[in-house]
N, C-alpha and C positions, 0 to 999 in steps of 0.2 A: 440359486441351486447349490446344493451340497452332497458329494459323493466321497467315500473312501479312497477311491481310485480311478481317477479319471482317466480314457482311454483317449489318445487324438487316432482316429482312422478306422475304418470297417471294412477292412481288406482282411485276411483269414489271419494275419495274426492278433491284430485290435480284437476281431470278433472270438479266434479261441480264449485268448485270456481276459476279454469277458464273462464269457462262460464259466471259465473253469474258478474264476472269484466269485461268481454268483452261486456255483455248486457249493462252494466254500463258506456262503453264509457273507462272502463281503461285498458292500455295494460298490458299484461300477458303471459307470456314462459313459456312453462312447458319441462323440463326436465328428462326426461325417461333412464334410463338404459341398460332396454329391448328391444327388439323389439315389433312393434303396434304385431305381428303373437303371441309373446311369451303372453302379454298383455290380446290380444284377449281369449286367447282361456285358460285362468286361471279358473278354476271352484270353485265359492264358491256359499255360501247361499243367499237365494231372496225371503225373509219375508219383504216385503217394509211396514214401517209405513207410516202415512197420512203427515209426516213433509219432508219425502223422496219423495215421488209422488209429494207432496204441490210447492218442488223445480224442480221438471221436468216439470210439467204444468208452474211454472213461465219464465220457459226456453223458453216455446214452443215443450218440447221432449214427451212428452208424448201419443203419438199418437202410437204407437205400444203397449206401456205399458199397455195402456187401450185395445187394441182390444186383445192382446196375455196373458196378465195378467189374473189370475187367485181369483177371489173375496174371500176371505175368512171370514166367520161370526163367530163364533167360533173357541174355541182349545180342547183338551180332554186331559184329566189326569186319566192315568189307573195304575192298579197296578195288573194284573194277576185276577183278578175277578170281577171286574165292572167300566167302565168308564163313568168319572164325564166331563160332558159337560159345559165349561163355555162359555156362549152366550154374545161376547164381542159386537155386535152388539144392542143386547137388553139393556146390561148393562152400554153400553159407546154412545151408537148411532153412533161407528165408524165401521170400515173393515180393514183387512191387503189386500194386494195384493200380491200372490205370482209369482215373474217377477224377474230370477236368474240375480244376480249382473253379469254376463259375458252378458248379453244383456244392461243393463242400460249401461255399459262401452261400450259396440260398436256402440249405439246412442250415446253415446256423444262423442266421437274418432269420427263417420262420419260425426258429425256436426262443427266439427272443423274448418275446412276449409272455409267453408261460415260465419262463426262467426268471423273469424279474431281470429281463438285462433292457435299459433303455438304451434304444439308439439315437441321437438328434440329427434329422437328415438337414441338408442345407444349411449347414454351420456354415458361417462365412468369417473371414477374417479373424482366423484365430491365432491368437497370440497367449505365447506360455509368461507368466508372472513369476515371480521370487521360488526361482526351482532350486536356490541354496538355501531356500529356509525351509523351519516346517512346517509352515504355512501356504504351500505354492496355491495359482489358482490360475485359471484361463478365463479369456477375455474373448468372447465371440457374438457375431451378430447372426439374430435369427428372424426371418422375414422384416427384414429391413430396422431390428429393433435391438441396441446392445443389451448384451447379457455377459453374466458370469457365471462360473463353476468354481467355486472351493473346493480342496482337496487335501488329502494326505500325502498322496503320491502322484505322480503324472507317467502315462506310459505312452511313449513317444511309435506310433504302429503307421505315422503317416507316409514312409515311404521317401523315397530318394526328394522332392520337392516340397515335401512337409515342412515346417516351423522348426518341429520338435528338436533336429540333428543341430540349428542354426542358435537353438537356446543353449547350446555348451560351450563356455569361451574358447576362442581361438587361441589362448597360451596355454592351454590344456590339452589340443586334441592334437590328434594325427591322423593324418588321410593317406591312402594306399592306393593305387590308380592305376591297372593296365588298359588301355584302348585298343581293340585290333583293328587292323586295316581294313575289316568286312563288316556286310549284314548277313544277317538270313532274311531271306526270302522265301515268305509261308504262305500257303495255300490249306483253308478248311476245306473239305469237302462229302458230300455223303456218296460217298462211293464205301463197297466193303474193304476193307485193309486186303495192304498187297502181301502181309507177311504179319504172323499171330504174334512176334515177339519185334520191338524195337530194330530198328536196323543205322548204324551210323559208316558212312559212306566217304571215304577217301580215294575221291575221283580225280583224274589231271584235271575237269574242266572245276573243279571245287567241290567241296564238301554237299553230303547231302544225307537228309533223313529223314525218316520211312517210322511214323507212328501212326497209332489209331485211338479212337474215343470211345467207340463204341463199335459192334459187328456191321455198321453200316457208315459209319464214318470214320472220315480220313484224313488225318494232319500228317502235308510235309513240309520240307526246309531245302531249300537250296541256296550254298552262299553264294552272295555278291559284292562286287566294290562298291565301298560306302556312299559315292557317287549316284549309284544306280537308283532309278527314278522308275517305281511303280507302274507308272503307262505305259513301261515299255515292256511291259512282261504281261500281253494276253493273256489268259487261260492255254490255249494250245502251244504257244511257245514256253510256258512253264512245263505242264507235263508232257513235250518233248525231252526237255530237258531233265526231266525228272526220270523218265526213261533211259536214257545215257549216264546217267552218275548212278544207278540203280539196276543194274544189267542182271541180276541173281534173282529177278524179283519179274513178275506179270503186274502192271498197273493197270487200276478200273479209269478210268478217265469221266469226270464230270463235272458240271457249274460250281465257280468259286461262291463259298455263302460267307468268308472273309479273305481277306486275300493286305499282307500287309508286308513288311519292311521295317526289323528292328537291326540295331546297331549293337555290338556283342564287348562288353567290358569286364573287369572286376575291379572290385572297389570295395574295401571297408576300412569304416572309421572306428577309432579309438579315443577312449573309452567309451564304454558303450551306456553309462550310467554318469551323471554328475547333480551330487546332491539328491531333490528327491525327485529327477527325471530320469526316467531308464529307456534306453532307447529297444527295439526287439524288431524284426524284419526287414524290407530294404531301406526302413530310414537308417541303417547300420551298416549294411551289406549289401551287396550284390553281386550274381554269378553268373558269369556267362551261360546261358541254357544247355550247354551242352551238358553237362552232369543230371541235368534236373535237379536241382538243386537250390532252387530258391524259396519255393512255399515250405520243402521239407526243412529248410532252415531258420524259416519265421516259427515252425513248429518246434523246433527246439529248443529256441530263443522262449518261446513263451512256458515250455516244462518248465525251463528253470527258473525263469523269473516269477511264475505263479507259484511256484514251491517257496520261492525267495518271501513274497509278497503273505505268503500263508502261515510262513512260520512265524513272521514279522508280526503278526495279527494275532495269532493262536500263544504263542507263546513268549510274543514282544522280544522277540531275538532274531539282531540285525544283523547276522554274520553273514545268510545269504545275500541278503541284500548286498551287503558288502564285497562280497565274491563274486557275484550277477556277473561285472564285465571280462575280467578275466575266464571263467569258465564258459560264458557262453563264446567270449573269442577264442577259445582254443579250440573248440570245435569247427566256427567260421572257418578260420585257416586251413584246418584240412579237409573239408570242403570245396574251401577254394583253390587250394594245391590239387585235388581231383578234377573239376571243372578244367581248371590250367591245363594240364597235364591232358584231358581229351581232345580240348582244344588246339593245343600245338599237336598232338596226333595226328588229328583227320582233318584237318584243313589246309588247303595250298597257299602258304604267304607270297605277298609279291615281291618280295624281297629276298624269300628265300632260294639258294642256286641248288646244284646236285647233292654236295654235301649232306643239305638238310631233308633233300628225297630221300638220299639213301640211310640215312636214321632215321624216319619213317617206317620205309622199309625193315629196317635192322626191329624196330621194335614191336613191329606189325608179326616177324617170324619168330620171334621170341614168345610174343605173347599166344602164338599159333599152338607150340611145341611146350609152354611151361605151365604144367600144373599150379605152380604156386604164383606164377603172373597173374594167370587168370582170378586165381582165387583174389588178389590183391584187387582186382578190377572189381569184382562182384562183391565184395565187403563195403569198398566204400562206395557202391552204384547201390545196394540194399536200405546203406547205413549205419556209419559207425555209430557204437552206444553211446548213450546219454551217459 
């Protein structure tokens, strides 16, 4: 097999800038793992900023997004006895839309086929080839049978345990790495939402937060110590507890249809491109969910590296290319300076004494009382520009 630009991963960054090279007139294989069923039916977060939507209308996919998508103008920041409403809408003239990353993935998986975008499901054992020459090429097995893929370029979309981050030598890179001492503890559910806009929650007993998917379904978060073991969290001792870190709020109470335990970090590596592999979503980066901030950042990773890959092609000038890792990290970073920055907010460390309450506190009545805090909250929760 032979493509211009081979993708490793079919998570929503592999699958946009498939697209957006197929729009372009350049060929593109993407390379999956999994199965489209295991693919499909992954449940993460779906806070779309306007640079994410910006790339699904440029698709042509957005026709669902917009009728099932859910507007949002605001966010709230509470802490057990009054919540502070930031009106990102007043203060940015934008909107989030909330439209869960497992729908954005199965519009662009069923647009595939009419776009000339091949997917290969069940790749197995894939390994990247001579990604310093200009020749690279992948090595994978398909129904139990080796193959390869010739390329021009390789774009690395496989995510924190993919290959791709592992093909850039170690005298080259740099890794970045905070661990916090918690998870969140989430519960799906189809119950109607307790509140039309986001709610993030600074409780004594820990953090917690109050979203929805749709007007009949319910995603919360409550944190725990990384210790904490799933069995021990029923259904009704979650939304009890969901009710005491959430006191501003009436909760519908109903069967968990997921119910799981992620563990909260940031992390990004550098450079984010070597030779002709470019890395773009969390094979590069990762952000603690408190921001929402991860799909919109594979989304921005792929604007620039498809503009990169475009003009490379169109007009055989490799300057984007060239620039790719520096500019899409300078975005990362302030992304991840916001996530940070929520994160040490609204959550109780265990480590931390009065001190660090009462700077909580101190930041909590600032940003209560300051027009321009707020606005600072709502800019980068919207989206800083591309």
């Amino acid at each position: 097999m032979r493509t211009q630009v081979a993708i490793v991963g079919s998570g929503p960054a592999g699958l946009l800038l498939g697209h957006l090279l197929r729009q372009a007139g350049i060929g593109a294989v993407i390379l999956e793992r999994q199965t489209r069923e295991h693919v499909e039916g992954r449940i993460r977060a779906g806070v779309l900023e306007r640079t994410t939507t910006d790339l699904m209308e440029r698709l042509g996919l957005a026709d669902r997004l917009h009728s099932e998508g859910l507007t949002e103008r605001g966010v709230n920041l509470a802490d057990g006895e009054r919540l502070i409403r930031i009106d990102i809408e007043a203060l940015t003239g934008k909107q989030v839309i909330v439209y869960g990353q497992t729908e954005v993935t199965k519009d662009l998986i069923a647009a595939a086929p009419d776009r000339g975008l091949e997917i290969v499901w069940e790749a197995a054992d894939v390994a990247l080839h001579g990604v310093d020459s200009d020749q690279p090429w992948i090595s994978f097995r398909k129904g139990g049978e080796a193959a390869r893929l010739d390329c021009d370029f390789i774009a690395g979309c496989d995510g924190y345990h993919g290959p791709s981050r592992r093909s850039i030598p170690p005298e080259i890179k740099r890794e970045f790495e905070r661990a916090y001492p918690f998870g969140w503890l989430g519960i799906l559910a189809d119950v109607p939402p307790c509140s039309e806009e986001l709610i993030y929650s600074n409780h004594g007993n820990g953090f917690a937060l109050a979203s929805k998917r749709s007007p009949t379904r319910s995603r919360y978060y409550i944190q725990v110590p990384l210790e904490e073991r799933l069995e021990a969290w029923p259904d009704d001792r979650l939304w009890d507890e969901l009710e005491t870190r959430l006191p501003e709020v009436s909760i519908t109470r109903g069967p968990a249809i997921e119910k799981s335990i992620a563990p909260l970090r940031s992390y990004v590596f550098e450079p984010m491109g070597f030779g002709r592999l470019f890395l773009a979503g969390d094979s590069a980066h990762i952000v603690p969910p408190t921001g929402a901030k991860g799909l919109n950042l594979a989304a921005s990773d792929v604007a620039y590296l498809s503009d990169a890959l475009i003009g490379w092609y169109r007009k055989h000038d490799g300057e984007g290319l060239e620039c790719y890792s520096a500019k899409a990290l300078a975005r990362v970073w302030k992304a991840e300076r916001f996530s940070w920055y929520l994160t040490n907010l609204m959550h109780r460390f265990p480590d931390a004494g009065p001190f660090e309450r009462a700077m909580q506190v101190a930041e909590l009545d600032y940003i209560a009382s300051s027009r321009a805090m707020q606005t600072a909250i709502a800019e980068n929760y919207v989206g800083l520009p591309l």
